[in-house]
PyMOL commands that place a pseudoatom at each C-alpha (Angstrom):
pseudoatom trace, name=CA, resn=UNK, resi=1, chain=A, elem=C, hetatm=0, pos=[36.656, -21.749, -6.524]
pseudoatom trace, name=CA, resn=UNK, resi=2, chain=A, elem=C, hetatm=0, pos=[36.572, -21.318, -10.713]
pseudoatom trace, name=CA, resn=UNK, resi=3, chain=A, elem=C, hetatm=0, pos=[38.368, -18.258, -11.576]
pseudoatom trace, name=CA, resn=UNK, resi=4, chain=A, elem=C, hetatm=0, pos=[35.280, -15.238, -12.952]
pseudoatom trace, name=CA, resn=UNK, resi=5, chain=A, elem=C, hetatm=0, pos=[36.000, -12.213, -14.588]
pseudoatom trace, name=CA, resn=UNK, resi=6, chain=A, elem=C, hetatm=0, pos=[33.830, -9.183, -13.780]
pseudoatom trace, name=CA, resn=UNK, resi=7, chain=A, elem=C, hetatm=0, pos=[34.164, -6.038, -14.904]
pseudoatom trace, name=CA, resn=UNK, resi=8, chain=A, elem=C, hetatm=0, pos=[35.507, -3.326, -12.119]
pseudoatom trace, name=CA, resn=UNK, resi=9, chain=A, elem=C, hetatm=0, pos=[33.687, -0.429, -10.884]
pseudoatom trace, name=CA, resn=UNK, resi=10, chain=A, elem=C, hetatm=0, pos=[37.203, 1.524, -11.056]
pseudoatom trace, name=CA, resn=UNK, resi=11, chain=A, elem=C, hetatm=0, pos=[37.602, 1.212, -14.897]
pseudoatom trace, name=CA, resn=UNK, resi=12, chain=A, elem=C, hetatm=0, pos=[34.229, 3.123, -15.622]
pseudoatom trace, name=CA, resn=UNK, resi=13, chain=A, elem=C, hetatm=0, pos=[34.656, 5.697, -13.453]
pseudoatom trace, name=CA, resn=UNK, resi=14, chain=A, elem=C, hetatm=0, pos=[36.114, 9.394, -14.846]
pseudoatom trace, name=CA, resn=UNK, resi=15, chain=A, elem=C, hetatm=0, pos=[39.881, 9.306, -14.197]
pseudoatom trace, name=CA, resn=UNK, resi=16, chain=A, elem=C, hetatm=0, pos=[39.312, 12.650, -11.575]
pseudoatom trace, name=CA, resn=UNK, resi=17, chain=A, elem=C, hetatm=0, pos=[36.074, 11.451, -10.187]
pseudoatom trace, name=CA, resn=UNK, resi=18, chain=A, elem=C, hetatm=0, pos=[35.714, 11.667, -5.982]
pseudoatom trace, name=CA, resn=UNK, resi=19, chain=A, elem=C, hetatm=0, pos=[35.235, 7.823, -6.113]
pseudoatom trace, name=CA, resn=UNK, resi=20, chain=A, elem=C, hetatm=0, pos=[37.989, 6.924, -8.448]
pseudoatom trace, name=CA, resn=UNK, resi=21, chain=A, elem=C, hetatm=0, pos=[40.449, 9.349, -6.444]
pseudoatom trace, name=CA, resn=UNK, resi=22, chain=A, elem=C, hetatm=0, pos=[39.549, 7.737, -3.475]
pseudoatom trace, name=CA, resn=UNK, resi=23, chain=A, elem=C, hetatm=0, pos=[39.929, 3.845, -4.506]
pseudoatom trace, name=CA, resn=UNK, resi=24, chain=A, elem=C, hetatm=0, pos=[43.176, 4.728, -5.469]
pseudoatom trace, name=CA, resn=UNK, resi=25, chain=A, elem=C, hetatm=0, pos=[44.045, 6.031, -2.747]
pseudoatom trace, name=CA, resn=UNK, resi=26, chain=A, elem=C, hetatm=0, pos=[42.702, 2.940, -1.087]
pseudoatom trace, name=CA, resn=UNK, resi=27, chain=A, elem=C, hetatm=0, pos=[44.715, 0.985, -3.684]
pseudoatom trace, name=CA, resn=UNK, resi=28, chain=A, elem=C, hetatm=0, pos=[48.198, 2.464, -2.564]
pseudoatom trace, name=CA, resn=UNK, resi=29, chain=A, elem=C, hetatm=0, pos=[47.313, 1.560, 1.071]
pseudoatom trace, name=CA, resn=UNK, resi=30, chain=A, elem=C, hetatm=0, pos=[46.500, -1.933, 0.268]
pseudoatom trace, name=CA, resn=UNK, resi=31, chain=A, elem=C, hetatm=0, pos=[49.907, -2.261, -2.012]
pseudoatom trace, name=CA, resn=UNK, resi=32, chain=A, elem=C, hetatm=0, pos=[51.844, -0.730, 1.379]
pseudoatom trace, name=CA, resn=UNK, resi=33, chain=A, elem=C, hetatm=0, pos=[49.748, -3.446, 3.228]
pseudoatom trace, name=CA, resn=UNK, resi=34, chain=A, elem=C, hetatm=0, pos=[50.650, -6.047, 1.140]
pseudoatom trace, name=CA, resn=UNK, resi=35, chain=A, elem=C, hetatm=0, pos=[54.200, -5.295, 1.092]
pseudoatom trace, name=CA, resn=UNK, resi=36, chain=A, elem=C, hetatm=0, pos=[53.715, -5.335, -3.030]
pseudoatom trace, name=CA, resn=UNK, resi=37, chain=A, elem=C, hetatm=0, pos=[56.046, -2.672, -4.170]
pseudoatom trace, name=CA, resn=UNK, resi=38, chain=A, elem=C, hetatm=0, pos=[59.205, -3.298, -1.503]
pseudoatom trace, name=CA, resn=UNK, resi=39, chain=A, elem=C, hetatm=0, pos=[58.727, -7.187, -2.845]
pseudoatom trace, name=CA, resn=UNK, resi=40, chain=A, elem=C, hetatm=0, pos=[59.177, -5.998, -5.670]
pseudoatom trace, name=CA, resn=UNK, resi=41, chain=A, elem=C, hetatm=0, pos=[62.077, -4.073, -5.199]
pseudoatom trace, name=CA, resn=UNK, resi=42, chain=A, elem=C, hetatm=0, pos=[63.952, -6.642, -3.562]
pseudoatom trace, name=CA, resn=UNK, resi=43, chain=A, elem=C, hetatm=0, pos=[63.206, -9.181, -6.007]
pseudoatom trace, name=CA, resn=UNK, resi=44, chain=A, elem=C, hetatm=0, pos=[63.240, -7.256, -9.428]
pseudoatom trace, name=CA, resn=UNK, resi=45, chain=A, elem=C, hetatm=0, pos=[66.953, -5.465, -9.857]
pseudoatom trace, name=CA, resn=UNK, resi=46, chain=A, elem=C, hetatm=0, pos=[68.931, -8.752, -8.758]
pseudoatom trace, name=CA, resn=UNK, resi=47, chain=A, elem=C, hetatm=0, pos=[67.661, -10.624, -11.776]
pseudoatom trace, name=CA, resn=UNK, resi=48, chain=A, elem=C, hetatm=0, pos=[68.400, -7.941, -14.365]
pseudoatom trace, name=CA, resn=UNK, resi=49, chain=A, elem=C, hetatm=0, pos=[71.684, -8.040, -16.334]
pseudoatom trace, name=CA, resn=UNK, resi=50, chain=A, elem=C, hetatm=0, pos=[73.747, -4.961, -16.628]
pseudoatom trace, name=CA, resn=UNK, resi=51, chain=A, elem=C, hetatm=0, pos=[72.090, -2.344, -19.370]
pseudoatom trace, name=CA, resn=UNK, resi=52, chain=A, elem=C, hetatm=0, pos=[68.864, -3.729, -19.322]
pseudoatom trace, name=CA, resn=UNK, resi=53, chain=A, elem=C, hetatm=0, pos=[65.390, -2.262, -19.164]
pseudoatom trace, name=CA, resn=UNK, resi=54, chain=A, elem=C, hetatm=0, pos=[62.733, -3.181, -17.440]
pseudoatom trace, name=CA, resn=UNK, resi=55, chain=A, elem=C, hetatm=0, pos=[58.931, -2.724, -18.493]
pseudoatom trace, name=CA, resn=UNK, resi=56, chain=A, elem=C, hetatm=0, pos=[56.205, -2.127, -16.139]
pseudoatom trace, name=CA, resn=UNK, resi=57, chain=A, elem=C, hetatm=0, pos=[52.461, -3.401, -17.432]
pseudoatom trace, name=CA, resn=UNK, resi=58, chain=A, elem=C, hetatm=0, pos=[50.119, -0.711, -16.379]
pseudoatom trace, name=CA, resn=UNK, resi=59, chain=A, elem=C, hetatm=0, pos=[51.617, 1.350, -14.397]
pseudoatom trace, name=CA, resn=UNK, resi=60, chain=A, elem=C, hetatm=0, pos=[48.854, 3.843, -13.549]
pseudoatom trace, name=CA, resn=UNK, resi=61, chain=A, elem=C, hetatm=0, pos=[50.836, 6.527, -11.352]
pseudoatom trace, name=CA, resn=UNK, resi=62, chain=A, elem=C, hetatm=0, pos=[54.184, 5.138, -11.763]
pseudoatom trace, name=CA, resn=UNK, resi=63, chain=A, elem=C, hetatm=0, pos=[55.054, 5.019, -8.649]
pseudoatom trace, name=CA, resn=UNK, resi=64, chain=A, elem=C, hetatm=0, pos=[56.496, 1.320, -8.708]
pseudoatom trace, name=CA, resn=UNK, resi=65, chain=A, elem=C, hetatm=0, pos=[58.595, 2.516, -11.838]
pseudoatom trace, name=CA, resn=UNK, resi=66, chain=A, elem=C, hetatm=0, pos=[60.149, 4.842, -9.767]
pseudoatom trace, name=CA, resn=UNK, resi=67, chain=A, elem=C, hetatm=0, pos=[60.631, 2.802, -6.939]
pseudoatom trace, name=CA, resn=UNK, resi=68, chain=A, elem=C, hetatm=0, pos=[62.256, 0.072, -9.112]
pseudoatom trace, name=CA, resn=UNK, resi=69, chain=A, elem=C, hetatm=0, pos=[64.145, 3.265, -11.087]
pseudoatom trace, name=CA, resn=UNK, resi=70, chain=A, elem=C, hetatm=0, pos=[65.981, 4.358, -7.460]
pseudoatom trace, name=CA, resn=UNK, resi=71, chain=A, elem=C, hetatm=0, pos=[66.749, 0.574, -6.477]
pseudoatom trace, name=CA, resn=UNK, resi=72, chain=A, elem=C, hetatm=0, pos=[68.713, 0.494, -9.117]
pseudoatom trace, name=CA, resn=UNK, resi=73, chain=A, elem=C, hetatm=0, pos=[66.503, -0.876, -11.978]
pseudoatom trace, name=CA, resn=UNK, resi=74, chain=A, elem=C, hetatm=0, pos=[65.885, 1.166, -15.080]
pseudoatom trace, name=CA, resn=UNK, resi=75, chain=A, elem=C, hetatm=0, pos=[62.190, 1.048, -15.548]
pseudoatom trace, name=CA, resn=UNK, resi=76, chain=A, elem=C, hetatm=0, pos=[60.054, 1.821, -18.143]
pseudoatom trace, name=CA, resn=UNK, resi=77, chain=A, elem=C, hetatm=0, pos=[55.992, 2.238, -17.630]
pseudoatom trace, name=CA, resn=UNK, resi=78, chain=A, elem=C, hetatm=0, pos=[53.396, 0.857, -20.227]
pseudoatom trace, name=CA, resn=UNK, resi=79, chain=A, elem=C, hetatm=0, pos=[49.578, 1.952, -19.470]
pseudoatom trace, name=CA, resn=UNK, resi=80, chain=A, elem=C, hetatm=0, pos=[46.418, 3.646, -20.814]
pseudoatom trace, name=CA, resn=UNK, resi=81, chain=A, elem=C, hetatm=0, pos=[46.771, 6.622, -19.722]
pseudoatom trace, name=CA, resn=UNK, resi=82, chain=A, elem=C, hetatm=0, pos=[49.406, 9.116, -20.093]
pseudoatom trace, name=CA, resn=UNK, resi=83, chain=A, elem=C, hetatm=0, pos=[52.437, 9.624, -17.507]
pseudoatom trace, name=CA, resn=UNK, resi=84, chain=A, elem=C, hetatm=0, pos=[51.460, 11.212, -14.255]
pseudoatom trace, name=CA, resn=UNK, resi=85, chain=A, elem=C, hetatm=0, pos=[53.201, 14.840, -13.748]
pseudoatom trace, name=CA, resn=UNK, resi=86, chain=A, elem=C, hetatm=0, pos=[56.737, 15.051, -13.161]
pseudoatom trace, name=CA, resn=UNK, resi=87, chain=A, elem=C, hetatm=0, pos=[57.484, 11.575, -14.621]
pseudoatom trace, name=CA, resn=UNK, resi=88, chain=A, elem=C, hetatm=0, pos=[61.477, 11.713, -15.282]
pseudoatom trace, name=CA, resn=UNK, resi=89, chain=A, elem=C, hetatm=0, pos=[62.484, 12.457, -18.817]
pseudoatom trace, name=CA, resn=UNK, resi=90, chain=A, elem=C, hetatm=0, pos=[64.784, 9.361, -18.286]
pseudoatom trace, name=CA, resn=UNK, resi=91, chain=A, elem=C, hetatm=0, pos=[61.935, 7.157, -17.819]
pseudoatom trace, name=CA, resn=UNK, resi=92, chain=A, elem=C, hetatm=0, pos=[59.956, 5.985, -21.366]
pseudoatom trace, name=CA, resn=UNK, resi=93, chain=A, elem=C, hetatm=0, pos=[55.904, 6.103, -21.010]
pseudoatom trace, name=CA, resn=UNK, resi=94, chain=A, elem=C, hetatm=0, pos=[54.351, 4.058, -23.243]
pseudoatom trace, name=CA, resn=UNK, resi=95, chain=A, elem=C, hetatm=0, pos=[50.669, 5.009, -23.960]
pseudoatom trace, name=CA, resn=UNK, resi=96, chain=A, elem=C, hetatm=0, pos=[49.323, 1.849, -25.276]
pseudoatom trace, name=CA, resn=UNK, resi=97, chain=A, elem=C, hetatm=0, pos=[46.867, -1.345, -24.403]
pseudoatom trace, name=CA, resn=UNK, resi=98, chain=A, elem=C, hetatm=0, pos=[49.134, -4.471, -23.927]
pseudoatom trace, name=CA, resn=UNK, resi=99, chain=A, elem=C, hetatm=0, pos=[47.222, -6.140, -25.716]
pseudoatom trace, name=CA, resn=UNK, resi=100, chain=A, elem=C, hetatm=0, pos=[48.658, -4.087, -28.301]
pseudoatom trace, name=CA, resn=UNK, resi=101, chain=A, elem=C, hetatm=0, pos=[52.053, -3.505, -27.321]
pseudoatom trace, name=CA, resn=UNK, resi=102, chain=A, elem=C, hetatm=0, pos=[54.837, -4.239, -29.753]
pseudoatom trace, name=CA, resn=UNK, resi=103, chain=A, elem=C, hetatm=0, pos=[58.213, -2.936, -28.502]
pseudoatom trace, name=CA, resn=UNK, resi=104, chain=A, elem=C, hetatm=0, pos=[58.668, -5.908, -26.358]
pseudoatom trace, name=CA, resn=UNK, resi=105, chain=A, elem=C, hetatm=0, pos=[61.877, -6.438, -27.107]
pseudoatom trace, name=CA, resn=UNK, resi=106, chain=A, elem=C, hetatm=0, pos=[63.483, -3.529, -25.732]
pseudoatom trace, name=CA, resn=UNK, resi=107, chain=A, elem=C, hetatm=0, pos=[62.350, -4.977, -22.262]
pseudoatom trace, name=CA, resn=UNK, resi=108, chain=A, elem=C, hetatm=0, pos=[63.805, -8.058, -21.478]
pseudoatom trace, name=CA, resn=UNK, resi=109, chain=A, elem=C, hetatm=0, pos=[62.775, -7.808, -18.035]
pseudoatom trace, name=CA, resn=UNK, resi=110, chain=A, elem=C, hetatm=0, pos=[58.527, -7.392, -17.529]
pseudoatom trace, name=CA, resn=UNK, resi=111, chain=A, elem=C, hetatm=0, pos=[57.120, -6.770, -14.212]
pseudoatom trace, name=CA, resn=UNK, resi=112, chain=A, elem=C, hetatm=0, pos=[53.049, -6.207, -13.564]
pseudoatom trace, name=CA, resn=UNK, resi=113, chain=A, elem=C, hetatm=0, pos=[51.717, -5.256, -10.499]
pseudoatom trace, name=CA, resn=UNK, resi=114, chain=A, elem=C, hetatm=0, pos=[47.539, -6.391, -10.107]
pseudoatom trace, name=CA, resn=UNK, resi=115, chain=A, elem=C, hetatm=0, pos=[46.612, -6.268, -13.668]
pseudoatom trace, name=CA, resn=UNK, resi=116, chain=A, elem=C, hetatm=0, pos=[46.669, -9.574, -15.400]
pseudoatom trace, name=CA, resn=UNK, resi=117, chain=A, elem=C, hetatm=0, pos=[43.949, -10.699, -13.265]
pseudoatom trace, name=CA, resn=UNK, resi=118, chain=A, elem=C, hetatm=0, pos=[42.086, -8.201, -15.569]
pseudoatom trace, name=CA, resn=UNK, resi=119, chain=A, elem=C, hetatm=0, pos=[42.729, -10.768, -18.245]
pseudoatom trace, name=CA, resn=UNK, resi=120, chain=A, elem=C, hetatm=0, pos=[40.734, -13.763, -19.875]
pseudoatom trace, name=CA, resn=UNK, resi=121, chain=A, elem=C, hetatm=0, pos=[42.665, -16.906, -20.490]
pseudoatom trace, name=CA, resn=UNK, resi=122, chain=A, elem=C, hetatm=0, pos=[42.652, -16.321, -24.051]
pseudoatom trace, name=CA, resn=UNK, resi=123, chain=A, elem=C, hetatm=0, pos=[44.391, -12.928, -23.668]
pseudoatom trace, name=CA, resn=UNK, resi=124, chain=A, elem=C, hetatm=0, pos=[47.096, -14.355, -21.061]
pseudoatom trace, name=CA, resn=UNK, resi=125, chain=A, elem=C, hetatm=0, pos=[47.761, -16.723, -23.551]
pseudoatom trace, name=CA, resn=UNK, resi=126, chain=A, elem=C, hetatm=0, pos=[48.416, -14.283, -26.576]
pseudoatom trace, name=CA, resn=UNK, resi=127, chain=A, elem=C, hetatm=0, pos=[50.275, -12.409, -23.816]
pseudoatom trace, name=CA, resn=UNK, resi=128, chain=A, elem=C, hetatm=0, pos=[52.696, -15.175, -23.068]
pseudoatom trace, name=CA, resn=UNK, resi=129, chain=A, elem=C, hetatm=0, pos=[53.008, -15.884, -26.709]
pseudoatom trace, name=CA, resn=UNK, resi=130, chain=A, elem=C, hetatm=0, pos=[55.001, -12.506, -27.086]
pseudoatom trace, name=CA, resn=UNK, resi=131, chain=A, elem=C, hetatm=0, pos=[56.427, -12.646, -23.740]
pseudoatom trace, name=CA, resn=UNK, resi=132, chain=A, elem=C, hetatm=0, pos=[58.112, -16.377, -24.637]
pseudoatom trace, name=CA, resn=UNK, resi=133, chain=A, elem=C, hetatm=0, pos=[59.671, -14.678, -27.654]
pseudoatom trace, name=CA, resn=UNK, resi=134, chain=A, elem=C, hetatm=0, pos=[60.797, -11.247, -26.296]
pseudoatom trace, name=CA, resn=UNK, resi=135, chain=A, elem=C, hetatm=0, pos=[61.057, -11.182, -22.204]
pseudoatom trace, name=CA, resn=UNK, resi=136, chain=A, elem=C, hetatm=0, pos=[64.153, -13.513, -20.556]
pseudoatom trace, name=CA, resn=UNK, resi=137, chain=A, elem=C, hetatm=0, pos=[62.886, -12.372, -16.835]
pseudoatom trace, name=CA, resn=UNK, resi=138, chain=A, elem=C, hetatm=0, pos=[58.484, -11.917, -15.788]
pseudoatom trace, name=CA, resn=UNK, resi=139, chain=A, elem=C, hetatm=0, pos=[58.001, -10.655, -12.167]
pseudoatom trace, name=CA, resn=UNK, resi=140, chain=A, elem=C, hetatm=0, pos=[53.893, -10.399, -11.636]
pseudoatom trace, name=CA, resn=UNK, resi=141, chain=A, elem=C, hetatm=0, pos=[52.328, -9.639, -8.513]
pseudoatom trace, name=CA, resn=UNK, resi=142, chain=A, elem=C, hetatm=0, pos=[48.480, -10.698, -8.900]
pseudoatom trace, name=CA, resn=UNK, resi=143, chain=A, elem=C, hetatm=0, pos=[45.774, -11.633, -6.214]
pseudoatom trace, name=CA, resn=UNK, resi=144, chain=A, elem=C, hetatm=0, pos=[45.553, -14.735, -4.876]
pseudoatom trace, name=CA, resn=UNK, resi=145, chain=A, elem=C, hetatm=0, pos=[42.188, -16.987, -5.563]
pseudoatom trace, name=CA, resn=UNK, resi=146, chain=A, elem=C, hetatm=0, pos=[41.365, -18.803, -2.581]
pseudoatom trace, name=CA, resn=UNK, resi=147, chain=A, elem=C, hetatm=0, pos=[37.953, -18.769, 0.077]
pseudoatom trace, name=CA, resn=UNK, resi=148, chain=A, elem=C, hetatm=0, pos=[40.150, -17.405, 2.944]
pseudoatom trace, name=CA, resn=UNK, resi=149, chain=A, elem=C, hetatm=0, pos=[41.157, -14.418, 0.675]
pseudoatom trace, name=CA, resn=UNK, resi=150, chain=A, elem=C, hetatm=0, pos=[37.690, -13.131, 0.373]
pseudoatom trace, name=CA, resn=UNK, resi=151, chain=A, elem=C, hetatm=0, pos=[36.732, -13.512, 3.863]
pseudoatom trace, name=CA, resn=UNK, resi=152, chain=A, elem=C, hetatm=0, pos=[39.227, -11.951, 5.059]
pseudoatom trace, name=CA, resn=UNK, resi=153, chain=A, elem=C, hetatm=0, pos=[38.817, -8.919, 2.828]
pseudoatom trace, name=CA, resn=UNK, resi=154, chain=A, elem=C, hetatm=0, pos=[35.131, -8.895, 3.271]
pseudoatom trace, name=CA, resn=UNK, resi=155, chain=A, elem=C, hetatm=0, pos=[36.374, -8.104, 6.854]
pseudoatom trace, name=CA, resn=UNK, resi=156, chain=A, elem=C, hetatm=0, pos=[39.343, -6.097, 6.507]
pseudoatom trace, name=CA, resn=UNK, resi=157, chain=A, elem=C, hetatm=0, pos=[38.241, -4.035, 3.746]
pseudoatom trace, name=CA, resn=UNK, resi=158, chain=A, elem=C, hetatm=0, pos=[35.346, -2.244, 5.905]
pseudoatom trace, name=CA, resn=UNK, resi=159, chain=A, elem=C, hetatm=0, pos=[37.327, -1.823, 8.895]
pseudoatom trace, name=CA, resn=UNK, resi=160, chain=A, elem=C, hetatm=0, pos=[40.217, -0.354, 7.152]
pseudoatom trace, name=CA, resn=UNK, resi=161, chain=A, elem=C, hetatm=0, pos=[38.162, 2.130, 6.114]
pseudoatom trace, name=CA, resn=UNK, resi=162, chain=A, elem=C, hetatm=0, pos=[38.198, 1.422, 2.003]
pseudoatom trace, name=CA, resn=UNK, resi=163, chain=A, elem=C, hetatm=0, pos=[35.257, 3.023, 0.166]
pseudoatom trace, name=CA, resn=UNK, resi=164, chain=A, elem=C, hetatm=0, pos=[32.598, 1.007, -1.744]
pseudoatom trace, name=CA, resn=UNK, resi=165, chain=A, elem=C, hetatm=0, pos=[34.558, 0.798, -4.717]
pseudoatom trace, name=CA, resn=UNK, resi=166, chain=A, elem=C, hetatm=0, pos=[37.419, -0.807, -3.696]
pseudoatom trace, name=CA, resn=UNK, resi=167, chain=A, elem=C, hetatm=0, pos=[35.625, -3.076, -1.336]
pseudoatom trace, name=CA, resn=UNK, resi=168, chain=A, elem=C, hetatm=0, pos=[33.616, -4.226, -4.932]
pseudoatom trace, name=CA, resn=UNK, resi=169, chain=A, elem=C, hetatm=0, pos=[36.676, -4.254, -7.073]
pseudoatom trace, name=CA, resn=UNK, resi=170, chain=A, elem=C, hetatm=0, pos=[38.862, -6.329, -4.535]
pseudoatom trace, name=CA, resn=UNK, resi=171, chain=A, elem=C, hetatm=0, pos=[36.170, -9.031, -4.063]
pseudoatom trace, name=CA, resn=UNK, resi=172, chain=A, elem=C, hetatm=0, pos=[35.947, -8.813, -7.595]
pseudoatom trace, name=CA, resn=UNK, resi=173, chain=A, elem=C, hetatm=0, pos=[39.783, -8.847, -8.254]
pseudoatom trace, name=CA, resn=UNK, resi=174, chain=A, elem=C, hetatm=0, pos=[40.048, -12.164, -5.672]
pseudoatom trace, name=CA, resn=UNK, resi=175, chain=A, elem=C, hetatm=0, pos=[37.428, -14.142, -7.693]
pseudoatom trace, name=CA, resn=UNK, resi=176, chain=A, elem=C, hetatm=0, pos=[39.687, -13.469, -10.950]
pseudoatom trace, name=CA, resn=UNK, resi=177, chain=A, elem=C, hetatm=0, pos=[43.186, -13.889, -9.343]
pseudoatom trace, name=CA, resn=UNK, resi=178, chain=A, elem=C, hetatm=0, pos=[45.450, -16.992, -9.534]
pseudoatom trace, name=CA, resn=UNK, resi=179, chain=A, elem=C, hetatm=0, pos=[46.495, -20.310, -7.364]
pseudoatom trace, name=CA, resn=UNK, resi=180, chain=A, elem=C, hetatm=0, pos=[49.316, -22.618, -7.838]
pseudoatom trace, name=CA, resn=UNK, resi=181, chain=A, elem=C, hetatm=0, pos=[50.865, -22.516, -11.287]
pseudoatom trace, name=CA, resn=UNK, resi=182, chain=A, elem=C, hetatm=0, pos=[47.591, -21.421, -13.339]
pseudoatom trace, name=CA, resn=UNK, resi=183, chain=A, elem=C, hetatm=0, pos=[48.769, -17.880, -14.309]
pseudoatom trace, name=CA, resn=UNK, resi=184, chain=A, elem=C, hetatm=0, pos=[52.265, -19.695, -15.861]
pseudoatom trace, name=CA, resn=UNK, resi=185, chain=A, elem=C, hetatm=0, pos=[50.342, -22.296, -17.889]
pseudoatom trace, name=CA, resn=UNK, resi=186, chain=A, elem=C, hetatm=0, pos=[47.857, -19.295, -18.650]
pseudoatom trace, name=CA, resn=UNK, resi=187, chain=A, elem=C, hetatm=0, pos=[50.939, -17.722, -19.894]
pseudoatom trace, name=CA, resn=UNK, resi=188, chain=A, elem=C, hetatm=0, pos=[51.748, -20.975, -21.735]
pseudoatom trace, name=CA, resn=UNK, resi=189, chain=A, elem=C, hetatm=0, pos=[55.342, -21.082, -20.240]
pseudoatom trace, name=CA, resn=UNK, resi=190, chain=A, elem=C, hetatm=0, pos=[56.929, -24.208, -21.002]
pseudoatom trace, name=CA, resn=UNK, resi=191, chain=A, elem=C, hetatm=0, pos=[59.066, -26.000, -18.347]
pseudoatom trace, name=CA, resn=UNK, resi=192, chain=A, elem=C, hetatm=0, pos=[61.764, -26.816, -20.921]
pseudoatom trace, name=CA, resn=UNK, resi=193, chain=A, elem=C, hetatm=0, pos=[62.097, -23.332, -21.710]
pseudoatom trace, name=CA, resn=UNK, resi=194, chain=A, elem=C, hetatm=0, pos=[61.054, -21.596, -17.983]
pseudoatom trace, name=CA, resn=UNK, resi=195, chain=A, elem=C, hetatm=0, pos=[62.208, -22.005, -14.798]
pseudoatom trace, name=CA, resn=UNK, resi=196, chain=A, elem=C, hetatm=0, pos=[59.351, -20.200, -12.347]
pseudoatom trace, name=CA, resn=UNK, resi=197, chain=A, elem=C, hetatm=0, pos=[58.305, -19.757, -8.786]
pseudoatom trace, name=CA, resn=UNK, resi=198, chain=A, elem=C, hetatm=0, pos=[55.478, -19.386, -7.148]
pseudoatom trace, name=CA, resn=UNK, resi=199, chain=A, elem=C, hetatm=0, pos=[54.730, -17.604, -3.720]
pseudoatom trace, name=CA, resn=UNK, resi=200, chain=A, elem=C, hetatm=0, pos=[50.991, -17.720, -2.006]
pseudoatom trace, name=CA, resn=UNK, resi=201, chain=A, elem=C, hetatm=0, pos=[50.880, -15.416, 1.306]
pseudoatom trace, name=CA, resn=UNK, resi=202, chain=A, elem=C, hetatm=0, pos=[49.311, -14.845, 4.227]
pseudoatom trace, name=CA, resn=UNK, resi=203, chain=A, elem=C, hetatm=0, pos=[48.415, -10.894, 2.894]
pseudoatom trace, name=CA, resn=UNK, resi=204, chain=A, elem=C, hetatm=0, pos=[46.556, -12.634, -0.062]
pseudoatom trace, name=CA, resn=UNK, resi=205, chain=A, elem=C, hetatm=0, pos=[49.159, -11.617, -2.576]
pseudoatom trace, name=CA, resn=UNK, resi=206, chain=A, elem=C, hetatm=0, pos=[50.246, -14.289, -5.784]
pseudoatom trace, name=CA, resn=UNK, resi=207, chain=A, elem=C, hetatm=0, pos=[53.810, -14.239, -7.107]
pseudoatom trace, name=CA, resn=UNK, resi=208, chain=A, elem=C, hetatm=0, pos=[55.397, -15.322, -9.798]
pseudoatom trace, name=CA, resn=UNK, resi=209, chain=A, elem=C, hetatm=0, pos=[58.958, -14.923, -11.013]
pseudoatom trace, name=CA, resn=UNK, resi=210, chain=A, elem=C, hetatm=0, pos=[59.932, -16.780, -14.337]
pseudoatom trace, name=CA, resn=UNK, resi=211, chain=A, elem=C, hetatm=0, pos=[63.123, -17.107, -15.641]
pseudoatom trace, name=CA, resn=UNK, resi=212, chain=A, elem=C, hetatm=0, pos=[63.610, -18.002, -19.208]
pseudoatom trace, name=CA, resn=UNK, resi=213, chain=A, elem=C, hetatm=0, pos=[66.089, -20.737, -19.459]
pseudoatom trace, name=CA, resn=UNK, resi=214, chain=A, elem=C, hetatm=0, pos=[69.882, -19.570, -21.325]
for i in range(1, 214): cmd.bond("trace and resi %d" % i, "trace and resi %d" % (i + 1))
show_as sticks, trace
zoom trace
């Protein structure tokens, strides 16, 4: 099963469209589903060192920020779009593309919830290239590539209840997800400077945490 990008019906849709409401709606279910955001919290604030800042890749509502912000881990956001309503003054929105991103440095800790999937291999690689120099801790949550994935979501995703654009965009986000240690070499993490692991589960969900080496 050869990892294909598609385009997503989500990312054309107007922001405050019925349909785009409603996938992300369908999104946050999923994400409680999956368990992604309290992994994330249990995993993330252990690895950061006192006074650093973490840095969210697209972080659409923030509400993983802000999860992350009241386990204990300041969290900055980095997306598209600008910050939701009520986003804490604390709390540092960057509006930018991460492709374009330059204030890496201030984050030495980067965490990304389902959105490197969006990426070519090309792109992953330019995105390592600045993560090897800048980041000393990666947490990424991305969808896991296998058959059993998509049949099970071909399933699920009707029964659940999830609306014809999320039913596209996760078959669509499973064909461009990850397996074993492709989204670190994507990266272009070396083993002599990375230590990483890799979790596959049952849910469907991919994770990788990388720690860069002292």
């Amino acid at each position: 099963m050869c990892r294909i990008l598609e385009p997503e019906l989500l990312d054309s849709l107007p922001p405050e469209s019925p349909a785009a409401r409603r996938s992300r709606r369908d999104l946050a279910r999923v994400n409680r589903l999956m368990g992604n955001h309290a992994w994330f919290a249990r995993t993330a604030p252990p690895l950061a060192r006192p006074g650093e800042t973490a840095l969210e890749l697209g972080s659409g509502d923030g509400a993983l920020a802000l999860r992350l912000r009241a386990a204990g881990l300041p969290t900055d956001a980095l997306d598209r779009v600008p910050a939701p309503p009520g986003w804490p003054a604390a709390a540092r929105w960057h509006v930018a593309d991460l492709r374009e991103f330059d204030a890496w440095k201030n984050h030495p800790v980067v965490l990304a919830n389902l959105v490197l999937h969006h990426l070519a291999d090309a792109e992953l690689a330019a995105l390592g290239a600045r993560l090897d120099h800048h980041a000393r801790v990666l947490v990424f949550n991305e969808t896991l590539r296998r058959a059993r994935c998509l049949a099970v979501w071909n399933i699920a995703a009707p029964l659940g209840g999830a609306g014809p654009v999320t039913r596209h965009d996760g078959r669509v986000s499973i064909a461009a997800g990850f397996r074993e240690d492709e989204l670190p070499r994507a990266l272009g993490l070396s083993p002599a400077r990375w230590s990483w692991r890799v979790q596959e589960t049952f849910l469907g969900a991919y994770r990788l945490v990388a720690i860069r080496h002292p």
